[in-house]
C-alpha positions in Angstrom: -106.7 -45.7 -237.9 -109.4 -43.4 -235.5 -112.8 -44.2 -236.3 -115.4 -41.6 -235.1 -117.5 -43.1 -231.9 -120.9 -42.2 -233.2 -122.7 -41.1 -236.7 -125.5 -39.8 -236.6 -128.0 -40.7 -239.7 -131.4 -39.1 -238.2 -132.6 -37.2 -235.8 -132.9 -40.6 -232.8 -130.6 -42.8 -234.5 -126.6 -43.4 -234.9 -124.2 -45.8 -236.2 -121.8 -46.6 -234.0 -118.3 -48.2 -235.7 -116.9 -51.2 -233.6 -114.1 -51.8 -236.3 -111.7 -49.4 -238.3 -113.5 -48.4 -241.8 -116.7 -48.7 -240.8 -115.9 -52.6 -241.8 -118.8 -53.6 -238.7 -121.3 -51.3 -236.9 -124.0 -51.1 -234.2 -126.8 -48.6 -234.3 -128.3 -46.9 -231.4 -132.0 -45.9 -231.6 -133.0 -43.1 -228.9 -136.3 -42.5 -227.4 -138.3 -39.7 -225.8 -137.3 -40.6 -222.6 -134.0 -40.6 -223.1 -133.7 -44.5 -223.1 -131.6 -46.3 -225.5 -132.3 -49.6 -228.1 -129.1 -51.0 -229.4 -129.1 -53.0 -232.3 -126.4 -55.5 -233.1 -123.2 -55.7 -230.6 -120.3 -56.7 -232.8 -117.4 -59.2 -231.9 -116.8 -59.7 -228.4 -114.4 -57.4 -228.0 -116.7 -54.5 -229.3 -118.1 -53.4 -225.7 -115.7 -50.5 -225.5 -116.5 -48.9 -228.5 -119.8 -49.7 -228.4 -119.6 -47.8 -224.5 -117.7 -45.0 -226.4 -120.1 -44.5 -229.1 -122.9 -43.9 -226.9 -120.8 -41.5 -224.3 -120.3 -39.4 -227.8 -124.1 -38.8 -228.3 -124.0 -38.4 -224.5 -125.6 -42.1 -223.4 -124.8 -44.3 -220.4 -124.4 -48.0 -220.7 -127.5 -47.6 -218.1 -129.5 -46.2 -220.8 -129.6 -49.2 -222.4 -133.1 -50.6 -222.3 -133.3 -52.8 -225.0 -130.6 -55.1 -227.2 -132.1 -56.1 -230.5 -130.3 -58.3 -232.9 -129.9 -58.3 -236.6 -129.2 -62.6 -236.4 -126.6 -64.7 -234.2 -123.2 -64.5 -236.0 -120.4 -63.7 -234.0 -119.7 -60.4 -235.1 -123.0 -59.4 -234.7 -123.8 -61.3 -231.3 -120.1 -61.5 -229.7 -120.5 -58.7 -227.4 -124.0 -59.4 -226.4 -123.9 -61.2 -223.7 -121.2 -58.5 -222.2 -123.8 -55.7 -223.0 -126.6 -57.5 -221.4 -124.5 -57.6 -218.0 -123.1 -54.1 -218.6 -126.6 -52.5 -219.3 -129.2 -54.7 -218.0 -131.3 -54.7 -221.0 -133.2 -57.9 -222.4 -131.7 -59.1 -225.5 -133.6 -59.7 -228.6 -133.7 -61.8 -232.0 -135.8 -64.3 -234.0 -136.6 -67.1 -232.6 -135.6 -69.6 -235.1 -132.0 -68.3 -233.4 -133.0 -68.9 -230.2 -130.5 -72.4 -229.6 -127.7 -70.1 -231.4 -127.9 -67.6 -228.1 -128.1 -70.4 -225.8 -125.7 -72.3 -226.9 -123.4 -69.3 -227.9 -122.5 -71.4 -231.2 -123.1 -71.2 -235.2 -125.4 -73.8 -235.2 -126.3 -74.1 -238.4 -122.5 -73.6 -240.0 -122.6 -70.7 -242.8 -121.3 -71.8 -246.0 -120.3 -75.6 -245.1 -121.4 -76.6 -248.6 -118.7 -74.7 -250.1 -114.7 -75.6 -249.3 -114.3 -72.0 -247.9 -117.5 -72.0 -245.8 -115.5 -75.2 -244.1 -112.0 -73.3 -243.5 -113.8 -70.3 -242.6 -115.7 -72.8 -239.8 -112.7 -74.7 -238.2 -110.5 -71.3 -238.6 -112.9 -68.7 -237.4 -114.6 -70.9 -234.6 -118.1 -69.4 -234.8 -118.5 -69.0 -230.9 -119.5 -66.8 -228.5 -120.4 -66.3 -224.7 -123.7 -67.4 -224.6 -126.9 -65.2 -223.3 -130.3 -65.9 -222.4 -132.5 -64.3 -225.3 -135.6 -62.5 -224.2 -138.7 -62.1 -225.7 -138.3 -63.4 -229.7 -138.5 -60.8 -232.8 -141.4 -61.5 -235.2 -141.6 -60.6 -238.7 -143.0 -57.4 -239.3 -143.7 -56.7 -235.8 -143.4 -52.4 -235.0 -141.0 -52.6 -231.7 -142.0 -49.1 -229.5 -138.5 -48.1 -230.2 -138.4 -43.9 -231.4 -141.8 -43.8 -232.7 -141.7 -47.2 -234.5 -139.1 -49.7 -235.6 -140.3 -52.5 -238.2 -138.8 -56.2 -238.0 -138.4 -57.3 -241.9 -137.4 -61.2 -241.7 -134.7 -62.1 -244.3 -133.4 -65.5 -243.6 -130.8 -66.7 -245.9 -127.8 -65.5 -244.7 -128.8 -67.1 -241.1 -132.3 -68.7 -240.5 -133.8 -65.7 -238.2 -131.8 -63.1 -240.0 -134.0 -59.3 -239.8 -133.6 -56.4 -241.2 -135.3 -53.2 -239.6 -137.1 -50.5 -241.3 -137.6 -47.2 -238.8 -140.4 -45.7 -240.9 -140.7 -42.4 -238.9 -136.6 -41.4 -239.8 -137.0 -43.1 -243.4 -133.4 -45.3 -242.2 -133.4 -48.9 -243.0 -130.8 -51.6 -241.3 -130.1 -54.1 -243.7 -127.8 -56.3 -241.1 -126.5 -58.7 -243.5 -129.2 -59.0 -246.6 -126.8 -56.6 -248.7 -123.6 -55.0 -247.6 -122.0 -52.4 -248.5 -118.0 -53.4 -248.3 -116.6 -51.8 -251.4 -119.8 -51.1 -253.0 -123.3 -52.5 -252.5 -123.4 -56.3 -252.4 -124.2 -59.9 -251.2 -122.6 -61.2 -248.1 -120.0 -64.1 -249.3 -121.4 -67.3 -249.8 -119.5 -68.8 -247.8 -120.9 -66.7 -244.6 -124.6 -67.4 -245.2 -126.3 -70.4 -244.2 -128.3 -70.6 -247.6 -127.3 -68.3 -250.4 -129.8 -68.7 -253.0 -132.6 -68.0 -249.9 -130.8 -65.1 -248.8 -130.5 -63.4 -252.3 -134.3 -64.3 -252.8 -135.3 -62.6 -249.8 -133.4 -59.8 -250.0 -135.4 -58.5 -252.4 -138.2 -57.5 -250.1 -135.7 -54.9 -249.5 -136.3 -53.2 -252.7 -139.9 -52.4 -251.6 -139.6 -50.9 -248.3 -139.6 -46.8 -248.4 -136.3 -45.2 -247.4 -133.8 -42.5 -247.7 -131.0 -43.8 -245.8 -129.9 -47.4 -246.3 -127.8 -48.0 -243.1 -125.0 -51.3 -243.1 -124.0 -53.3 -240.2 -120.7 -53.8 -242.7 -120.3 -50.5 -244.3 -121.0 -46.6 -244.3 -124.4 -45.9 -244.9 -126.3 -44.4 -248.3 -127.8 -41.2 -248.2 -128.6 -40.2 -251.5 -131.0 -41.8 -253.7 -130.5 -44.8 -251.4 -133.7 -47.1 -252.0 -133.2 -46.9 -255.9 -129.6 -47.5 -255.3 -130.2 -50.7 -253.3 -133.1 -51.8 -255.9 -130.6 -51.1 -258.9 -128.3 -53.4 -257.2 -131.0 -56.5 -256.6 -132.2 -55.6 -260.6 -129.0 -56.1 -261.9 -128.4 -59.5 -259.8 -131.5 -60.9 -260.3 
């Protein structure tokens, strides 16, 4: 199935697809100058679509100035240490993930309390190529990245998971607080480090200002998207 290489949900930022469906994404924030933030990097075989997606909104791996993660999972962290040789760029996440990078291992195993967590662990391996991380993401810190980009920590699903609220496009990235894989919801149990903590702190989520809600698993929500995402954390409260 073709996925398109680039969506673009405001004016400096797109979603880039790095599976079929829209099932995992990257985002790529554009500046002024030209110069590129890329946020998240997929499995490890993502590069080339993450390499296509820019080339669609007319971007050079080059570009590439900054690599900002969402948290340390292997689909969101596989590629990164491939993109950090490929572009150059300084990769960045919270720092209570910084062993995660180094070692290029799940740490902290998601969902071991819980008998899928553990198949999910010995089947899936949670590894990665590992990467230095550069300077460490702080909660709500504004990164110069297209007029302003807002680090929102959510732990839960991992312990330094972000979100990140661009206030000057009205786009939020959820990363993995709330999904939206077959409608709005919480990423499995068995995926997050602490459930209960990730479904609590979600809920800052509902009092951010938006208009788009944008997915690392998932298309995005346009339309009436911050009372859509509150509806969904009312009704699972």
């Amino acid at each position: 199935m073709s996925t398109t290489p680039a969506v673009q949900l405001a004016e400096k930022l797109w979603r880039i697809p790095t599976m079929p469906m829209s099932w995992l994404n990257s985002f790529a924030f554009v500046d002024d100058d030209g110069s590129v933030t890329l946020v998240d990097t997929g499995i490890k075989k993502a590069a080339p679509k993450i390499v296509a997606g820019l080339a669609a909104i007319g971007k050079h791996p080059k570009d590439v100035q900054r690599i900002v993660l969402t948290h340390a999972h292997p689909d969101h962290a596989g590629g990164a240490a491939e993109m950090a040789s490929r572009t150059g760029a300084p990769v960045h996440l919270h720092d209570a993930e910084h062993a995660w990078a180094e070692a290029g291992e799940v740490l902290a195993r998601p969902g071991e309390t819980t008998v899928l967590g553990r198949l999910l662990t010995r089947v899936m391996k949670p590894t990665y190529e590992p990467f230095e991380p550069g300077p460490a993401l702080r909660d709500d810190e504004v990164l110069p990245i297209a007029g302003g980009l807002r680090v929102v920590h959510t732990p839960g699903h991992s312990p330094g998971h972000v979100s990140l609220m661009h206030e000057p496009s009205g786009v939020l990235v959820t990363g993995d607080a709330i999904v939206n894989v077959g409608g709005v919801r919480w990423s499995p149990k068995s995926l997050c480090a602490d459930f209960a903590m990730s479904k609590q702190t979600a809920h800052v989520l509902g009092e951010l200002d938006y208009d788009v809600a944008a997915f690392t698993h998932g298309t995005e929500i346009r339309d009436n998207a911050r009372e859509r995402v509150r509806g969904f954390l009312r009704a699972m409260q």
